[in-house]
C-alpha positions as CSV (number, residue, x, y, z in Angstrom):
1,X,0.0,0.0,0.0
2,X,2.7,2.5,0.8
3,X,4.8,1.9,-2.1
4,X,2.1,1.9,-4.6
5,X,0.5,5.5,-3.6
6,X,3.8,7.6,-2.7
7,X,4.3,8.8,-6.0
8,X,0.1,10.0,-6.7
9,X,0.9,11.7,-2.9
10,X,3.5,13.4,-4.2
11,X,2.0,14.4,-7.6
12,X,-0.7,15.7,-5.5
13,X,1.9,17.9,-3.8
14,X,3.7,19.5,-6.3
15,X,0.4,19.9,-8.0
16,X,-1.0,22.2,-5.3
17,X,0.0,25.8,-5.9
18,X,-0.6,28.6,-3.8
19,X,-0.1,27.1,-0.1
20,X,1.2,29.1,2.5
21,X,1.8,27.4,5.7
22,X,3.1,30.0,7.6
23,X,-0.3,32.3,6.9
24,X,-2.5,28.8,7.6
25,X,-0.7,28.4,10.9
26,X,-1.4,31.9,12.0
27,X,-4.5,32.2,10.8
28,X,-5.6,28.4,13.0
29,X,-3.6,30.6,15.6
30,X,-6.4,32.8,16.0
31,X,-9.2,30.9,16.7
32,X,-7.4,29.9,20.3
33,X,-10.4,30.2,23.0
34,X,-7.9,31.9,26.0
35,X,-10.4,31.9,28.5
36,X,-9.8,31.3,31.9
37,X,-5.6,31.8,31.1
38,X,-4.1,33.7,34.5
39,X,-0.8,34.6,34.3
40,X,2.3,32.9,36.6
41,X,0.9,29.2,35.5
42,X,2.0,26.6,33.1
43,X,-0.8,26.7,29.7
44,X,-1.7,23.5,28.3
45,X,-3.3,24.4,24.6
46,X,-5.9,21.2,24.3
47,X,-7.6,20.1,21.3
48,X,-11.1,20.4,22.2
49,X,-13.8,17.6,21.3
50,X,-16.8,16.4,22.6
51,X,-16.4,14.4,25.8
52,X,-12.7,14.9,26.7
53,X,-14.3,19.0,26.8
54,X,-15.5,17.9,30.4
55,X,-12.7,16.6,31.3
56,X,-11.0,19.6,30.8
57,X,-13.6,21.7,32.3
58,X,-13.1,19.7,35.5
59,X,-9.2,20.6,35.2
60,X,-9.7,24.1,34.7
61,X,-11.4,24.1,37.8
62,X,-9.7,21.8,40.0
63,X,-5.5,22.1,39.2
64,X,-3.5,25.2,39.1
65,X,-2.6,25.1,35.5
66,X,-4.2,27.1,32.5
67,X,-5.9,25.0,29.4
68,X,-6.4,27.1,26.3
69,X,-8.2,25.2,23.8
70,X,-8.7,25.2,19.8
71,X,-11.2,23.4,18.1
72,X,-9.9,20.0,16.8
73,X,-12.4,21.0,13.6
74,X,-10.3,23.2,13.1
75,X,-7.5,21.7,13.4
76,X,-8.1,19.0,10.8
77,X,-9.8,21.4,8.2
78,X,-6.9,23.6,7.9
79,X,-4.2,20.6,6.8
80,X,-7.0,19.0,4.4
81,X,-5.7,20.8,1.7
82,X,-2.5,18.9,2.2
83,X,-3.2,15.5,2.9
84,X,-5.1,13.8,0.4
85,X,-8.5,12.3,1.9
86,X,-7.7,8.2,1.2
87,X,-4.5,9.1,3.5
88,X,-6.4,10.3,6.2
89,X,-6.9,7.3,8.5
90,X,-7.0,7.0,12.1
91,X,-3.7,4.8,13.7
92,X,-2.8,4.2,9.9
93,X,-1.3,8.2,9.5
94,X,1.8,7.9,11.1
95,X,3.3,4.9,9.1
96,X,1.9,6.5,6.1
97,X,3.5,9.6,6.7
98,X,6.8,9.0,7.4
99,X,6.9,7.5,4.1
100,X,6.1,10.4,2.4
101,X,9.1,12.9,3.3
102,X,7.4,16.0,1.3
103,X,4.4,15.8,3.9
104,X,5.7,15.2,6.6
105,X,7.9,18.0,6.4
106,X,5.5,20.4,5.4
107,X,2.9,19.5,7.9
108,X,5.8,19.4,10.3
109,X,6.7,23.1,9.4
110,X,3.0,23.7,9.5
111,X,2.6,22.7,13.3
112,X,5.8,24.4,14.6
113,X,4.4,27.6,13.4
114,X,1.3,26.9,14.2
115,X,2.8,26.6,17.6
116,X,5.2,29.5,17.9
117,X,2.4,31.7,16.3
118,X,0.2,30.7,19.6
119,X,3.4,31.2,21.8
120,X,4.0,34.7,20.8
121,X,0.1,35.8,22.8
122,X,1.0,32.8,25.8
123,X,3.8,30.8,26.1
124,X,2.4,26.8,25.5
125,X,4.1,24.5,27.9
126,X,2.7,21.7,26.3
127,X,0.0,20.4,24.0
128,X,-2.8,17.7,24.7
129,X,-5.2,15.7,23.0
130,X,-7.9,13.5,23.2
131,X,-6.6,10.1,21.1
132,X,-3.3,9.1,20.9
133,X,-3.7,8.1,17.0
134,X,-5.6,10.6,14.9
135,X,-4.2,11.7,11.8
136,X,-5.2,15.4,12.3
137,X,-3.1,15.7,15.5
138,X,0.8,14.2,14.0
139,X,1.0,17.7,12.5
140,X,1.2,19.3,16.1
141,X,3.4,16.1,17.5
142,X,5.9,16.8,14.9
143,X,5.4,20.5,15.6
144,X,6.0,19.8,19.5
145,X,8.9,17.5,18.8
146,X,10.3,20.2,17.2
147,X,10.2,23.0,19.7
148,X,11.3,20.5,22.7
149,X,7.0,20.8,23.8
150,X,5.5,17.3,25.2
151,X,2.8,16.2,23.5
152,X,0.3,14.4,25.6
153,X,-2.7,12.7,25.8
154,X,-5.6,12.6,28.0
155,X,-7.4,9.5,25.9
156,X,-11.3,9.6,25.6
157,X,-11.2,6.0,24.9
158,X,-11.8,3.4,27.3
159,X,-11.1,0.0,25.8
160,X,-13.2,-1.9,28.9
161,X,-15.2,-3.9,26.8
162,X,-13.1,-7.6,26.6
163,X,-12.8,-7.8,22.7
164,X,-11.8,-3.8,22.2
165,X,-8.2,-4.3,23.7
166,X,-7.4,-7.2,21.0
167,X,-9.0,-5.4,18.4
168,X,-6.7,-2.5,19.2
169,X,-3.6,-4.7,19.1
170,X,-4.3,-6.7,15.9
171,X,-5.2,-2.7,14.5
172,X,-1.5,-1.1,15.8
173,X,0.3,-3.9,14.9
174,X,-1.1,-3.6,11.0
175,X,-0.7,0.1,11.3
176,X,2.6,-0.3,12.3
177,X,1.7,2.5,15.0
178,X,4.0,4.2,17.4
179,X,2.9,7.2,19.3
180,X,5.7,9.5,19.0
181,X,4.7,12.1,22.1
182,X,5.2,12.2,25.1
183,X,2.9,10.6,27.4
184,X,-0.2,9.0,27.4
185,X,-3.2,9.4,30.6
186,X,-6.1,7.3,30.4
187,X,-9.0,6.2,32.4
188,X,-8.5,2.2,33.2
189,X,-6.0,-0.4,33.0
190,X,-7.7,-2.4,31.0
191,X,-7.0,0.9,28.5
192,X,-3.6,0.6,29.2
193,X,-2.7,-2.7,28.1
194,X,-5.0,-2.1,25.1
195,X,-2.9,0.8,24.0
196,X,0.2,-0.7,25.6
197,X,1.8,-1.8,21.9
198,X,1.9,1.3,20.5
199,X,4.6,3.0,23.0
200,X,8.3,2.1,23.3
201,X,7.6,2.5,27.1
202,X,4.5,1.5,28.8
203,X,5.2,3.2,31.7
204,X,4.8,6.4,29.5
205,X,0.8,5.2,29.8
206,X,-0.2,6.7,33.0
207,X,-3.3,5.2,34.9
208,X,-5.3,8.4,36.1
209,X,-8.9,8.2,36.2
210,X,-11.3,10.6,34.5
211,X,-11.7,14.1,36.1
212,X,-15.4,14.7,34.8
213,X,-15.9,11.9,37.8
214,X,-14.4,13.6,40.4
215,X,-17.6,15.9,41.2
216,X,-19.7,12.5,41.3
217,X,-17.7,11.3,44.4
218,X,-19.2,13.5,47.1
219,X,-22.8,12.9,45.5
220,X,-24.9,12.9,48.6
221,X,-27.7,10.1,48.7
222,X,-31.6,11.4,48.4
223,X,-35.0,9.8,49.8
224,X,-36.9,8.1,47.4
225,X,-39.6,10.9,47.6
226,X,-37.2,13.5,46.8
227,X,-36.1,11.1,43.7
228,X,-38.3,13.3,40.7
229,X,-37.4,10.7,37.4
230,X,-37.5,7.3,36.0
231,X,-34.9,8.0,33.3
232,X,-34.4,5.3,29.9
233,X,-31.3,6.3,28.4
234,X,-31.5,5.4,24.6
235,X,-30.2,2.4,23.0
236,X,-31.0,2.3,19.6
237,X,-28.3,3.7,17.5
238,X,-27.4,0.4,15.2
239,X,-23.9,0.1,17.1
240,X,-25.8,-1.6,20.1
241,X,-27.1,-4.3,17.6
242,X,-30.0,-4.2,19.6
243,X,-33.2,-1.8,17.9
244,X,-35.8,-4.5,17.7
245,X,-35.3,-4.5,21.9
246,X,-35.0,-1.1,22.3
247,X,-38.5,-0.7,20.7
248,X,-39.7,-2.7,22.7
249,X,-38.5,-1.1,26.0
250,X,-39.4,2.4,24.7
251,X,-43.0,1.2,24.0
252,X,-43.1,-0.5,27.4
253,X,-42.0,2.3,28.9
254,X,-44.4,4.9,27.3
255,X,-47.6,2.8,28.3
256,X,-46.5,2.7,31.8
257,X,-46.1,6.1,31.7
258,X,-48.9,6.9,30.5
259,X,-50.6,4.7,33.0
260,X,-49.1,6.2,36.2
261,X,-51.2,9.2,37.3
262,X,-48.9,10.4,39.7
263,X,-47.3,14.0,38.3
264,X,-44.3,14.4,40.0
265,X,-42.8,11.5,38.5
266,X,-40.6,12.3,35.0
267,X,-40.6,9.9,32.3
268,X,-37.2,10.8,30.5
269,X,-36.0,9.3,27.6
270,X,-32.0,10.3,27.7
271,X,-31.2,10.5,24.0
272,X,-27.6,10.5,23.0
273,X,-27.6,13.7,20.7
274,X,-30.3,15.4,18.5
275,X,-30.1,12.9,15.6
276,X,-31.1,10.9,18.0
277,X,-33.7,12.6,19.6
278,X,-35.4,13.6,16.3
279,X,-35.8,9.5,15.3
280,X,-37.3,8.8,18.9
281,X,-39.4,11.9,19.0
282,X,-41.2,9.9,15.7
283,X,-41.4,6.6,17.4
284,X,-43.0,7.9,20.6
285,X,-47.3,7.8,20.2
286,X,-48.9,11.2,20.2
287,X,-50.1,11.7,24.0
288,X,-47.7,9.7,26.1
289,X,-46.6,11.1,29.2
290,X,-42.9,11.3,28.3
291,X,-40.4,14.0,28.4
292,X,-37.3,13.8,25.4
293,X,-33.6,15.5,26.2
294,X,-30.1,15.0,24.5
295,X,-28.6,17.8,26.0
296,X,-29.3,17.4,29.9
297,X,-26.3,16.3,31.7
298,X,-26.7,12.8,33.6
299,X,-25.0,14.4,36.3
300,X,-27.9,16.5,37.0
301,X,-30.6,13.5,36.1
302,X,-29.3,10.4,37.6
303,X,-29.1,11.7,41.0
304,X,-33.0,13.0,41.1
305,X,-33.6,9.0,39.1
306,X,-35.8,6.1,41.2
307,X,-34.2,3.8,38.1
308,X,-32.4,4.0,35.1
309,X,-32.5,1.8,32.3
310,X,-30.0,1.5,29.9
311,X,-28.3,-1.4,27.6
312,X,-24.5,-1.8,27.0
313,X,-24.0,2.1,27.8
314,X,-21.1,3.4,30.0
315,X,-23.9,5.7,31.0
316,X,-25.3,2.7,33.3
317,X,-21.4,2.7,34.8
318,X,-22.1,6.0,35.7
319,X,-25.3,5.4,37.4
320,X,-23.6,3.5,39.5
321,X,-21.9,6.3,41.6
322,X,-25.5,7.6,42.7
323,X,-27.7,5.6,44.7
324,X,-30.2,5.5,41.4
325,X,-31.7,2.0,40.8
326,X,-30.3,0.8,37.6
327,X,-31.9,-2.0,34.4
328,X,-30.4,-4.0,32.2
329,X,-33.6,-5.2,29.8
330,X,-32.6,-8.9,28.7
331,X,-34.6,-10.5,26.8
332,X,-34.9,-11.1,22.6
333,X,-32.5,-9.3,20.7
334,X,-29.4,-9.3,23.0
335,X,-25.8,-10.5,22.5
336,X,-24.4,-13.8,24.2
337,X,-21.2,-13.8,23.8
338,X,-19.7,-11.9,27.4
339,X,-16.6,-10.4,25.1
340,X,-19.3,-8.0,23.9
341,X,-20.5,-6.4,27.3
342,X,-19.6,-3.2,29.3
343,X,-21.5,-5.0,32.0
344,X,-22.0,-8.9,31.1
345,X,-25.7,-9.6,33.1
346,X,-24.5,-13.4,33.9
347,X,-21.7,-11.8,36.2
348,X,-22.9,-12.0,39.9
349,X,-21.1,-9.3,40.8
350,X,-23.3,-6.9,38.2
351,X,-26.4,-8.7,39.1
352,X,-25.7,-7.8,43.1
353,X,-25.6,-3.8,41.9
354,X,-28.3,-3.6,39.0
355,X,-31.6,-5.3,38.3
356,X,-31.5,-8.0,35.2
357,X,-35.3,-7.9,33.7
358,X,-35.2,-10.9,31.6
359,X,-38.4,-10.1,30.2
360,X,-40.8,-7.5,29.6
361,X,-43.1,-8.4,32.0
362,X,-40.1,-8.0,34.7
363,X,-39.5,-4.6,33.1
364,X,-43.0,-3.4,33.3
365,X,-43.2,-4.9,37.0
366,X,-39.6,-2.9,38.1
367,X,-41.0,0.3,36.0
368,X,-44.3,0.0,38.1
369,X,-42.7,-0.3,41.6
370,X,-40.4,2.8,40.9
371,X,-43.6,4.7,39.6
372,X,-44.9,3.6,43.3
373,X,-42.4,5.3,45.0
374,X,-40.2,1.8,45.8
375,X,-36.7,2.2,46.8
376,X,-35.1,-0.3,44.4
377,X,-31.3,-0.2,44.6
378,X,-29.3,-2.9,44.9
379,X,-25.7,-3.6,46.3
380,X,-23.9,-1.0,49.2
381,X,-21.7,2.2,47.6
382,X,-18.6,0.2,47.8
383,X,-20.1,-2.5,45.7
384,X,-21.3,-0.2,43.4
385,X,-18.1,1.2,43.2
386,X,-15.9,-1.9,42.5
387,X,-17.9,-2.3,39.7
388,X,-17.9,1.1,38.4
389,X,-13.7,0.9,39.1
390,X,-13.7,-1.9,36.7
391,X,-14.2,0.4,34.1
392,X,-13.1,3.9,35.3
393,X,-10.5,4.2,37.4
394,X,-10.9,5.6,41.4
395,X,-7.9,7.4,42.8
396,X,-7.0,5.8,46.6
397,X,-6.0,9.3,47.2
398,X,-7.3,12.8,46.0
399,X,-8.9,13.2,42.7
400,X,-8.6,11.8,39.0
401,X,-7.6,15.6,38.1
402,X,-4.7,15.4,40.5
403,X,-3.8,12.8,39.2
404,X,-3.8,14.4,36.1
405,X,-2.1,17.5,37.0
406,X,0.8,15.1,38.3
407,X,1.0,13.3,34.4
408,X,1.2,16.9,33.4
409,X,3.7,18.5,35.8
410,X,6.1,15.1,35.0
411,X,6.6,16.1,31.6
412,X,6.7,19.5,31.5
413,X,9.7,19.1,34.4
414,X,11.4,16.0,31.8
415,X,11.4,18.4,29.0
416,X,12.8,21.6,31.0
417,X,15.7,18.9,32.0
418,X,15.9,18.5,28.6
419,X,16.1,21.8,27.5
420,X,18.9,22.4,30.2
421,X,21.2,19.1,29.0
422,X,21.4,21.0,25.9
């Protein structure tokens, strides 16, 4: 593959007139979001996306170091012009790239001054992303390798489920992936050893926990009559491989809805995004007593939540840090194979913490006690957290964006000895 395209790449190259990397790195230097930024603090310029954004809320707030962020969007449109599309792959880049010496050194140049352009308003002590194997971000790696910055990673991935972390071997190893920054912070160990092949040292992998968790810790519990929702967070996009029961649960869940005449209760049906919420919103029958979101954080829903109900989501993980009843539905279209679960139902230790309907009838039955105002919780807050630690990890000691801060603060101090030996 890499022999047979480097001459079209480089065609493509010498065919594009009119580039100027130095005015595209300034320009993407720009649209830096400094918010926040105080002065006598170290600045970490993030590449903002969707998820790893709260993560990096919850270290602006909690660590004494400064994120400035630019869109990732952003980020990827402005070297599109460069890299031709079939090129831009996910774990694949890297390979492909350093066999094509004209790219790599002009999106090389590209990210240094993309860089020293966002240096000259604050100086950037290092540069994190979300994924430690996008194409989009090798750009600012060789940028930061350049200008003796660490490039780090706070990874949105969490390879839990038992069949990601071979997946993610067999896909480095025929990649021929390496991460060339610095260091690499994830959420669980079970990530680490899934990314564990693609770094010279695993010990550059640090273990830290997610900070968007560390303001669930100190959730306080709430009586069941000050509980306000019975929330079904939505399972129907077609990577669950399980729509035919998901339209099942939803229709369960409207009649009993409908059915309960007791109006302090919220029937919430969590969508994952708007897509989302605009199929559901056609499914649900005109009339039912049900209320439709995709932008309400489950931090503010599951604690107020008699139950939630979800399938295969890391969002029932989550649940498990409140005192929130939690459903696995279980019946019909579901998977059998255990490799394929978050949270495998046949486990006793899952089936201690949340409620296995194995039926629709159960479901209805579980839905209608909740409606009734029964405390249904299972397991003590220490089960529900060994469970939930399979999965995220729990600092023994202070918070997950200490920890975090401490990932940080170890490379910045490596590369200032660095700079010093030279």
């Amino acid at each position: 593959m890499l022999s047979s395209t480097l001459k079209a790449y480089r065609r493509f190259l010498a065919s594009f007139v009119g580039d100027d990397v130095q005015r595209e790195a300034r320009k993407l230097a720009q649209e830096i979001s400094w918010d926040g930024v105080k002065p006598g603090r170290a600045t970490i310029l993030v590449a903002r996306r969707a998820q790893f954004s709260k993560d990096v809320e919850e270290l602006r707030q909690r660590t004494n170091l400064n994120f400035a962020a630019i869109s990732a969007v952003k980020v990827k449109k402005a070297q599109e012009p460069w890299v031709p599309e079939d090129l831009r792959q996910q774990t694949y880049f890297a390979a492909l790239l350093r066999e094509n010496p004209d790219l790599l050194n002009k999106l090389e140049e590209f990210g240094r001054a993309f860089l020293q352009e966002a240096s000259r308003k604050v100086k950037i002590n290092a540069f994190m992303a979300a994924n430690f194997d996008y194409w989009q971000d090798e750009a600012i790696k060789l940028g930061c390798a350049a200008l003796g910055i660490p490039f780090l990673v706070l990874s949105r991935e969490n390879y839990t489920i038992p069949w990601t972390s071979p997946w993610l071997h067999q896909r480095i190893a025929d990649a021929r992936f390496r991460f060339h920054g610095s260091g690499v912070a994830c959420f669980s160990h079970a990530t680490k050893t899934a990314m564990s092949p693609g770094l010279a040292d695993p010990d550059d992998i640090w273990v830290t926990g997610a900070p968007r968790y560390d303001r669930w810790l100190n959730i306080a519990p709430r009586p069941i009559g000050e509980k306000t929702h019975i929330t079904l967070v939505t399972f129907n996009l077609p990577g669950y491989a399980a729509q035919d029961l998901f339209s099942e649960v939803l229709q369960q869940f409207a009649e009993t809805a409908a059915a309960e005449t007791d109006k302090r209760v919220t029937w919430l049906v969590k969508c994952k995004k708007r897509a989302d919420y605009e199929e559901i919103s056609a499914k649900v029958p005109a009339g039912r007593a049900l209320s439709l979101s995709y932008d309400t954080p489950l931090f503010e829903v599951f604690p107020v939540s008699r139950l939630v109900i979800g399938y295969n989501s890391l969002a029932l993980v989550e649940a498990l840090l409140t005192d929130a009843a939690v459903v696995i539905p279980w019946w019909g279209q579901t998977k059998v194979d255990p490799s394929q679960f978050l949270l495998d139902p046949n486990d006793p230790a899952i089936a201690e913490v949340i409620h296995i309907a194995r039926s629709r009838e159960e479901f209805a039955a579980l839905l209608r006690r909740a409606a009734a105002g029964e405390d249904l919780k299972r397991g003590t807050a220490q089960q529900r957290r060994v469970i939930f630690s399979r999965h995220m990890q729990l600092p023994e000691r202070g918070t997950a964006s200490e920890a975090v801060e401490s990932f940080i603060r170890h490379y910045l101090a490596k590369a200032a000895g660095a700079q010093k030996g030279h």
